[in-house]
C-alpha positions in Angstrom: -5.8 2.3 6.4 -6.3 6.0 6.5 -6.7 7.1 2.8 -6.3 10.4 0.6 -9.4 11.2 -1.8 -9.5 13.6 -4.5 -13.5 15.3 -5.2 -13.9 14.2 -8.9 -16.0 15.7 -11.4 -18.9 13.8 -13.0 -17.0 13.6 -16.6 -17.7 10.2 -17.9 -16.2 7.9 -20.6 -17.9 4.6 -22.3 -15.5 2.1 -23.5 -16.7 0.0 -26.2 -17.6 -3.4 -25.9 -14.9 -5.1 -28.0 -12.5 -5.6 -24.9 -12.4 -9.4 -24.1 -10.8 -11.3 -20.9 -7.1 -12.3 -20.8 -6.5 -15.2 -19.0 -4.3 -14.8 -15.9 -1.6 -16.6 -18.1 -1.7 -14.8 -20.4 1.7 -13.0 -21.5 1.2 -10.8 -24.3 -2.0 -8.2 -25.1 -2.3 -9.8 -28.2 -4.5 -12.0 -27.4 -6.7 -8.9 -26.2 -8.6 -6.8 -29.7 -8.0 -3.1 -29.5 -11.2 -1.4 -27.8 -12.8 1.4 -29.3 -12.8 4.4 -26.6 -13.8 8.0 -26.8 -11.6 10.7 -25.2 -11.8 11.7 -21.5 -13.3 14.5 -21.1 -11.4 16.1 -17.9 -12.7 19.0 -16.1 -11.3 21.1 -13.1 -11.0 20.0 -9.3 -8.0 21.9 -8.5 -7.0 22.2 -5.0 -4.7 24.0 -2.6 -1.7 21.9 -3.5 -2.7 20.7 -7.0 -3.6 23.9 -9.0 -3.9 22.6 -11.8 -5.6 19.3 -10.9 -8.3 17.5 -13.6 -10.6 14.8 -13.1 -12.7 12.6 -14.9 -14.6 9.5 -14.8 -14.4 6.3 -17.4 -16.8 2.9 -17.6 -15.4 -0.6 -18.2 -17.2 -3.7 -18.4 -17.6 -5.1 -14.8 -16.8 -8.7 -16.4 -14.4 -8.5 -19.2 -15.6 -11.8 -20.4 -18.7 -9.8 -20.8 -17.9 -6.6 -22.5 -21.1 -5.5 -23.3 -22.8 -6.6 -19.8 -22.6 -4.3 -16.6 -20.4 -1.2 -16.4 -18.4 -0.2 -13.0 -17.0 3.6 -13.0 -13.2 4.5 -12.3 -12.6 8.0 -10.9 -9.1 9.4 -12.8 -6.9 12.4 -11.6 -4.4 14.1 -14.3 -1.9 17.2 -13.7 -1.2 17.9 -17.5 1.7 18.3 -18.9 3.3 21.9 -19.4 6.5 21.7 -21.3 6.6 21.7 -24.9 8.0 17.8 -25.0 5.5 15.5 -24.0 6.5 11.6 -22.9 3.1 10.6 -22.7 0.9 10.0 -19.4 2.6 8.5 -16.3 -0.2 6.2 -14.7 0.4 6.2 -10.4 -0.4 4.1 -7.7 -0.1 4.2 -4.3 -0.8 0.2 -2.7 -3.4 -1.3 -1.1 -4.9 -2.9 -2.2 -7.2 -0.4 -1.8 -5.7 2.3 -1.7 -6.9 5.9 -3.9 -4.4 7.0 -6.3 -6.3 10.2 -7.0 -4.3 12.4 -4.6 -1.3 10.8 -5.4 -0.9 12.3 -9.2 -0.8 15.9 -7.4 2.0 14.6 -5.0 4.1 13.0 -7.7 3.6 15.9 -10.4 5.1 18.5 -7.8 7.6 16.2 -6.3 9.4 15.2 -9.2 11.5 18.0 -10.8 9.7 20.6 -12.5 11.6 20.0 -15.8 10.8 15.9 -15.6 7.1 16.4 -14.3 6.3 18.7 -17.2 6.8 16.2 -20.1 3.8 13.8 -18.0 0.1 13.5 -17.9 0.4 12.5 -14.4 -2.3 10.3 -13.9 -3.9 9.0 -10.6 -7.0 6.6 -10.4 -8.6 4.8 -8.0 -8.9 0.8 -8.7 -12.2 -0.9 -8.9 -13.6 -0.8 -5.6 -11.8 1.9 -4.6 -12.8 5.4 -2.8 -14.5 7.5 -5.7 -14.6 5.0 -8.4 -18.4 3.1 -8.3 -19.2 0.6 -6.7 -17.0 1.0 -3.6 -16.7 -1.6 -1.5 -18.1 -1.3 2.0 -18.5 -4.5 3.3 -18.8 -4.0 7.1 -18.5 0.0 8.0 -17.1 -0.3 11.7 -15.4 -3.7 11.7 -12.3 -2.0 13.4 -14.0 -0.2 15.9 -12.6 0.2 19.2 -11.8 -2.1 21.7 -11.4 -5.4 19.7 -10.4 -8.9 21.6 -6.8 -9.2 22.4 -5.4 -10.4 19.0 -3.3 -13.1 20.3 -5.5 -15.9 20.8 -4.5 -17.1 24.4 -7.7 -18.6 25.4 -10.4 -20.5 23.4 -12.3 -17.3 24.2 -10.1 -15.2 22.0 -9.8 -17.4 19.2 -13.6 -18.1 19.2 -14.3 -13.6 19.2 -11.7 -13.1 16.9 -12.6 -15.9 14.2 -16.2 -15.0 15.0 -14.9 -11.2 13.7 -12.9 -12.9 10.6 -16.2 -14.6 9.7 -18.9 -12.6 9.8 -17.0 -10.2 7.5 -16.3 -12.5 4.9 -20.0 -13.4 5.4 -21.2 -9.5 4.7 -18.8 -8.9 2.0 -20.3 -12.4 0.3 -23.6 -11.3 0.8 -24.2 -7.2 0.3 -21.4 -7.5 -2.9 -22.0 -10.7 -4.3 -22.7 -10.3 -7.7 -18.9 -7.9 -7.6 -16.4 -9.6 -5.3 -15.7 -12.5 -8.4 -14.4 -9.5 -9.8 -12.5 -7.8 -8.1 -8.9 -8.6 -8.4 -5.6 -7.8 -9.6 -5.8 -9.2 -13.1 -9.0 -6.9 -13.5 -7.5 -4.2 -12.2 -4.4 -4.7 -14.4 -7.2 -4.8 -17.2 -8.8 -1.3 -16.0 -5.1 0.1 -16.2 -5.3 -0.7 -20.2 -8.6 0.8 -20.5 -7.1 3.3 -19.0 -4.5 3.7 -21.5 -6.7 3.4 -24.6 -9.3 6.2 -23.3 -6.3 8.3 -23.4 -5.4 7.2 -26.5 -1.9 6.1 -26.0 -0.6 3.7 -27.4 2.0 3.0 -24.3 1.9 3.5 -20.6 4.8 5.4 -18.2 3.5 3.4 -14.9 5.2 4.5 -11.3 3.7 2.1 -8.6 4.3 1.8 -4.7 4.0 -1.2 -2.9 1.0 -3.2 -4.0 1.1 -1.2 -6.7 4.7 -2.7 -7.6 2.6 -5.8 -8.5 0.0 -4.8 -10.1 3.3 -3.0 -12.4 4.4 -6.4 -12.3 1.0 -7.9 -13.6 0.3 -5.2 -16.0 3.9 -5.9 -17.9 3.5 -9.8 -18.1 -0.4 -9.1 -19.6 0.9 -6.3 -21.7 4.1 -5.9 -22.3 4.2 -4.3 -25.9 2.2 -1.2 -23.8 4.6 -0.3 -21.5 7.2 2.5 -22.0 8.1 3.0 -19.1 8.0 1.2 -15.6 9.5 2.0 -12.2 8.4 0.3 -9.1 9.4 1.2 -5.8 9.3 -1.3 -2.3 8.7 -4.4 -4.2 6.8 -7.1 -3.8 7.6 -10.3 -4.0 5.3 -12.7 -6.6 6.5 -15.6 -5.4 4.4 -15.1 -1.9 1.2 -13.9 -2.7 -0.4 -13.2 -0.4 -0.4 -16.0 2.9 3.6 -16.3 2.9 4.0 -13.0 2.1 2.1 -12.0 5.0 4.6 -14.3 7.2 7.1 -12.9 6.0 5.9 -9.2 7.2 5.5 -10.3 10.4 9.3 -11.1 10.7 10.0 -7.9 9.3 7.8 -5.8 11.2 9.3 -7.2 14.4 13.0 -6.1 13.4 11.7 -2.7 12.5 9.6 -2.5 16.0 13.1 -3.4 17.8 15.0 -0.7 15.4 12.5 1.4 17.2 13.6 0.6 20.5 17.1 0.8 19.5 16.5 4.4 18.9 14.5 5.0 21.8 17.4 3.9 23.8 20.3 5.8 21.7 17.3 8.9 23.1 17.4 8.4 27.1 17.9 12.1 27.8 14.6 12.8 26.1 12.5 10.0 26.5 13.9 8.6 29.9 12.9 5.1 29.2 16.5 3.3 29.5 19.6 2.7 27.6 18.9 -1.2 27.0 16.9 -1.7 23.8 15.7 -5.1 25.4 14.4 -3.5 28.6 12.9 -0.8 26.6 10.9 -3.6 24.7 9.5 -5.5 27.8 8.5 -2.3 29.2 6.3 -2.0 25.5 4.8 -5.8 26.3 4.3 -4.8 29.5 2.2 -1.6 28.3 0.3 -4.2 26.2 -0.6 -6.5 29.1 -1.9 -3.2 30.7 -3.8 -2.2 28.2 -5.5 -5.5 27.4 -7.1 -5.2 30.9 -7.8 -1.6 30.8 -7.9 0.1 27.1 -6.0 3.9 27.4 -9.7 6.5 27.2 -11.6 3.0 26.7 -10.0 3.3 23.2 -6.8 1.4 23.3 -6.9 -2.1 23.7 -4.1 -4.4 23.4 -4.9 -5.1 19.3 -5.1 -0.8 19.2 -1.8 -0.5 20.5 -0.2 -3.0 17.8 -2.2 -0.8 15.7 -0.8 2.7 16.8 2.5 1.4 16.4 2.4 -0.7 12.8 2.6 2.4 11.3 6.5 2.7 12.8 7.2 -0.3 10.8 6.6 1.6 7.8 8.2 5.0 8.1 10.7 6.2 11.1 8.9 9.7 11.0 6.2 8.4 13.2 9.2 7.5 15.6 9.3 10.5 17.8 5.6 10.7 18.4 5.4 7.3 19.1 7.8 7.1 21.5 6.4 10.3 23.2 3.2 8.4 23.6 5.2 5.6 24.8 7.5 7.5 27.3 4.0 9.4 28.7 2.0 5.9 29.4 4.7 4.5 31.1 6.6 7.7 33.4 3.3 9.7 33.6 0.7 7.5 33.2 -0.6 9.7 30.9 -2.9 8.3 28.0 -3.7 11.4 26.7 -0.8 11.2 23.9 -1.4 7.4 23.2 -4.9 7.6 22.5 -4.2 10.6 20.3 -1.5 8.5 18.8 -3.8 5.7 17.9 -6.6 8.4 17.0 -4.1 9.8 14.0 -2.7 7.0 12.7 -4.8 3.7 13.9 -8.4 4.4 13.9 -10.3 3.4 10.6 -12.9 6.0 9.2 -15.0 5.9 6.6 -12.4 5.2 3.9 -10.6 2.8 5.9 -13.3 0.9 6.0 -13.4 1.0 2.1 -9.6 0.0 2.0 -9.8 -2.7 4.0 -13.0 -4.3 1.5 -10.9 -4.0 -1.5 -7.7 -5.1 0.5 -9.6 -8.7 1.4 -11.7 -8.7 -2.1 -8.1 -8.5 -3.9 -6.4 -10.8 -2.1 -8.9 -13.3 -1.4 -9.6 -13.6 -4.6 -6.1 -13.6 -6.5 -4.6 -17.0 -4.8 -5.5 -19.7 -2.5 -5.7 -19.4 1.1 -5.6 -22.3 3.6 -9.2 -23.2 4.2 -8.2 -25.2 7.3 -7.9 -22.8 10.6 -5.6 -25.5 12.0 -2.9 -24.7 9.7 -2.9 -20.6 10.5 -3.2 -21.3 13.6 0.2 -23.9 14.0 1.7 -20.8 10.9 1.1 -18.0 13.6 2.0 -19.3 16.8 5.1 -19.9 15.4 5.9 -17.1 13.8 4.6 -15.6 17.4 7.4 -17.6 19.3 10.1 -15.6 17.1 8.6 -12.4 16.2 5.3 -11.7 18.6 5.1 -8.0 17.9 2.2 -8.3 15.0 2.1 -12.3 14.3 -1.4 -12.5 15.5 -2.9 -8.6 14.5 -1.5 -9.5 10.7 -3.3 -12.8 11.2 -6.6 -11.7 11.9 -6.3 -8.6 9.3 -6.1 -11.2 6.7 -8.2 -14.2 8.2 -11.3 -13.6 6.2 -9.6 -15.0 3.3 -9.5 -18.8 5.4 -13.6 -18.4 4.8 -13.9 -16.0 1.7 -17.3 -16.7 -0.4 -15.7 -16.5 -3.6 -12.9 -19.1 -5.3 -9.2 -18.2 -5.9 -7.3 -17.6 -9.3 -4.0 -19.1 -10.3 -1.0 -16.6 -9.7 0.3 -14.3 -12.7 4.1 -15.9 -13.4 5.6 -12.2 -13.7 8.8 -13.5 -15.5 9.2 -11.6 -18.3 11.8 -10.8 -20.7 10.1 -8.4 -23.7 10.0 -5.2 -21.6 12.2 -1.9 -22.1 14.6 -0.8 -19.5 12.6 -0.9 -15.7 13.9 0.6 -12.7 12.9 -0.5 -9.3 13.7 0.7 -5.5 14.1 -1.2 -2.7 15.1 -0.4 0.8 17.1 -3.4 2.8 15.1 -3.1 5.6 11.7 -2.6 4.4 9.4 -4.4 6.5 6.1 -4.4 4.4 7.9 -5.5 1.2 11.2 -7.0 2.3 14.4 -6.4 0.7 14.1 -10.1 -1.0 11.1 -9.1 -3.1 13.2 -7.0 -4.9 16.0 -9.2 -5.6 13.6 -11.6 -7.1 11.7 -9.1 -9.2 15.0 -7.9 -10.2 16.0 -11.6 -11.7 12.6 -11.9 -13.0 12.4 -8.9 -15.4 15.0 -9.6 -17.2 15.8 -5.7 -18.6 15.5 -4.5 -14.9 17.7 -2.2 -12.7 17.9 -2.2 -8.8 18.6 1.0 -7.1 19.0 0.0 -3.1 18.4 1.8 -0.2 21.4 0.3 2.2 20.2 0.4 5.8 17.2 2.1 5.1 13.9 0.7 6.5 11.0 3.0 4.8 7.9 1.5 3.1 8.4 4.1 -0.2 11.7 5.6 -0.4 11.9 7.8 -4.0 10.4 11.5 -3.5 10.9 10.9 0.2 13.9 13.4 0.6 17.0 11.4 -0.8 18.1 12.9 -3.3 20.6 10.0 -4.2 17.4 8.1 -5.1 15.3 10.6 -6.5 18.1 11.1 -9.2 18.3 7.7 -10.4 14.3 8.2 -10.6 14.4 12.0 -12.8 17.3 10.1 -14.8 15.2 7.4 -15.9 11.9 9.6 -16.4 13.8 12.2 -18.4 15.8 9.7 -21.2 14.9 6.1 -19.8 18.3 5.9 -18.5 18.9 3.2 -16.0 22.4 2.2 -13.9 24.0 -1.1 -14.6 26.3 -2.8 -12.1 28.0 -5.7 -11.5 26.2 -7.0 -8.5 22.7 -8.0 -6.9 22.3 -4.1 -7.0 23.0 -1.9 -10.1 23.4 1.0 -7.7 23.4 1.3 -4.2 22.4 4.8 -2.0 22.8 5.7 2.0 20.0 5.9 3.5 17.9 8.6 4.6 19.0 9.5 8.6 16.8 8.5 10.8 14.6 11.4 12.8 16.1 13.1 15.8 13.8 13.6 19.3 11.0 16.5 19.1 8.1 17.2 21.3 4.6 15.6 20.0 2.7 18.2 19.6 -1.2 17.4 20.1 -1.7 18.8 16.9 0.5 16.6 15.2 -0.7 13.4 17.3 -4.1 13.8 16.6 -3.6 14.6 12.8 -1.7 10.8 12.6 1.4 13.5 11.0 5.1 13.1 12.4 5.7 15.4 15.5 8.0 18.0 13.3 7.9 17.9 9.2 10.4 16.0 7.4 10.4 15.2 3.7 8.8 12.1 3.4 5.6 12.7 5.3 3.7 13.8 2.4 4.1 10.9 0.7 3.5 8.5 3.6 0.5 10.0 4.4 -1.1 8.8 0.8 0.6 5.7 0.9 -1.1 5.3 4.4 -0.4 1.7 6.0 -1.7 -2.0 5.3 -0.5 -1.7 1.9 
């Protein structure tokens, strides 16, 4: 849940009151009247890496079945365009929910080729709830704080802490944001992304989304399709499991891509001297675990830490090397130094985590039903433990708030949709946070769509990560709306990106949450961040 933030200017913009509420079923913007909007007024907040970085600020009614009641504020980012033709602004996000787009329009505008980038309004915003856009949720600062029970509930003990944990932060959200949480969601944040658009007066979108924000791409198209121009979204999810089976389904994942790691730990011997047999390196991890539930690594890294440390794998293989450093130290040196380093970088939740993690539960709590009956997670979870027992139980309680959640769920958004332009999405085959089948089923359901695949590749966010087979499918498409067509699930397959080689963890690197050496998909990973 670590998060990127941009500083934002105080630059603020009213939007009228003649916006009204689309139903969730909606499938057209029609049924929404035009609102009037003033300009954004965007003002410097360059930065190191963004030079030419703007930011502004723009109000929308809090209710949209009540324009003209209470106002929330949603911080924007824009690198402007520089060349002479202009495609109109590409809106970003990086997943969550919860997480801040803001730094994200910087990372894009410089990643994608200078020619392609120039003909953008790169624009990055942070969603209602989110980091600098007011209110921000906060529901219970230090929920993750170190050393939680042991997530898998082997006693009536550990069931009985951990609900108790699941409960009382549903209870603080209910009662410190009551009069918000009915609101925040992903149809109303699909609703900011059009006020978006009409403050900038433009009369389509360019939308680039990663992981949760491929559905809120997804959500935004069915709502409005006439507005987009173009879409691209890359690690998909799937529609047809929000949010409880979708969460299952991680967990299967997740546990392939811890044992990928092991597999390469093994293929690494020489270096990290923990065996040759992926299977024996793995029971030497559980055993870790066991370890540590009895005595947490600096008093820091319990048993649910460690999952935590090493979730992040499961997203991106450049964590790999300083993982398994950690790894290889705890169990030949008993050394815990590097671990809790390790869990210090790219586990522990600050401030902004803590943020995350309030719109992550508001959003999905809110969006679908949840089982209400503990009996049924529980007989879901110890199943899925039985098969895949890396991070059945830690997903579990990460989204167990929503069994006791104070506010009621909305019907799903059906996404099909046939009345968009040309879309190009990006999937990886063995992406465990959005697996590979999202994308085949958001492929069939937007009817105009083209699927670029990732073969053997495993990354959470894959374009503007280094493969350059990818990322020129992704200019192509930004520069003239081209798109590949094929014959097969896949309208164009690339190899995936090779997988890191061994280096020393530096502390540095460790205690930053960054890979051990650069590679070209770190930036990005870093504001994509994990949990989303």
């Amino acid at each position: 849940m670590r998060r990127s933030t941009a500083v934002l200017c105080g630059a603020t913009v009213v939007l009228a009151g003649t916006l009204t509420a689309v139903p969730a079923e909606a499938t057209t913007s029609q049924s929404a009247p035009a609102a009037q909007a003033s300009k954004v007024t965007w003002k410097k907040c360059a930065t190191e890496d963004s030079p030419t970085l703007q930011c502004a600020t723009v109000k929308v009614p809090l209710d949209y079945a009540r324009p003209q009641g209470r106002k929330i504020t949603l911080a924007l980012s824009r690198v402007p365009h520089a060349g002479r033709k202009y495609q109109g602004p590409l809106l970003v996000n990086p997943g969550g929910p919860g997480g801040s787009g803001l730094s994200l329009a910087g990372f894009v505008a410089s990643s994608l080729p200078k020619a392609v980038a120039s003909q953008y309004d790169v624009i990055g915003f942070d969603p209602r709830g989110v980091g600098e856009s007011k209110p921000a949720l906060d529901c219970k600062p230090g929920h993750f704080n170190p050393v939680r029970p042991d997530s898998v509930p082997r006693t009536a003990a550990l069931e009985k802490a951990n609900l108790a944990r699941a409960k009382a932060f549903a209870k603080a959200c209910g009662t410190k944001y009551a009069d918000v949480l009915p609101y925040i969601n992903t149809v109303n944040a699909v609703r900011d992304m059009d006020a978006i658009r009409k403050a900038l007066g433009a009369q389509k979108i360019n939308y680039f989304g990663y992981s949760y924000g491929t559905y809120l791409g997804q959500v935004y198209a069915k709502l409005f399709p006439t507005r987009v121009r173009r879409l691209v979204l890359d690690s998909i999810v799937d529609p047809g499991g929000v949010w409880y089976d979708a969460n299952i389904s991680q967990d299967y994942a997740f546990d392939a891509r811890h044992k990928a790691l092991m597999a390469w730990i093994a293929k690494y011997d020489g270096t990290y001297k923990l065996g040759t047999d992926p299977a024996r390196i793995e029971a030497k991890w559980y055993a870790m675990r066991a370890e540590l539930a009895k005595k947490p690594a600096g008093g820091k890294v319990g048993a649910s830490e460690l999952e935590d440390t090493f979730i992040p794998g499961g997203y991106y293989n450049g964590y790999w090397p300083s993982l398994a450093e950690a790894f290889a130290a705890y169990v030949n040196d008993k050394n815990v130094t590097p671990l809790v380093k390790a869990y210090e970088g790219m586990a522990a939740v600050d401030a902004s985590g803590d943020n995350g993690y309030s719109v992550y539960t508001a959003v999905q709590c809110r969006d679908v039903s949840w089982p209400r009956d503990w009996n049924q997670w529980r007989k879901d979870n110890w199943a899925v433990y039985k098969k895949a027992p890396l991070m059945a139980w830690n997903n579990a309680w990460y989204n167990a708030p929503c069994a006791f959640w104070p506010t009621k769920a909305m019907k799903p958004v059906n996404v099909a949709n046939s009345k968009l332009p040309p879309v190009l999405l990006f999937q990886a085959t063995n992406d465990a946070a959005t697996p590979y089948q999202g994308g085949v089923a958001v492929h069939r359901l937007l009817k105009h769509s083209s699927l670029v695949v990732e073969s053997g590749g495993g990354n959470h966010g894959i374009t503007l990560s280094g493969n350059a087979c990818l990322d020129a499918y992704l200019a192509k498409y930004l520069t003239d709306g081209t798109v590949p067509r094929g014959s097969g699930v896949a309208d164009a397959v690339c190899k995936k990106t090779a997988d890191p080689a061994p280096t020393a963890a530096a502390p540095s690197a460790l205690a930053s949450g960054q890979p051990a050496a650069p590679a070209p998909g770190d930036a990005l990973h870093r504001l994509l961040g994990v949990r989303g």
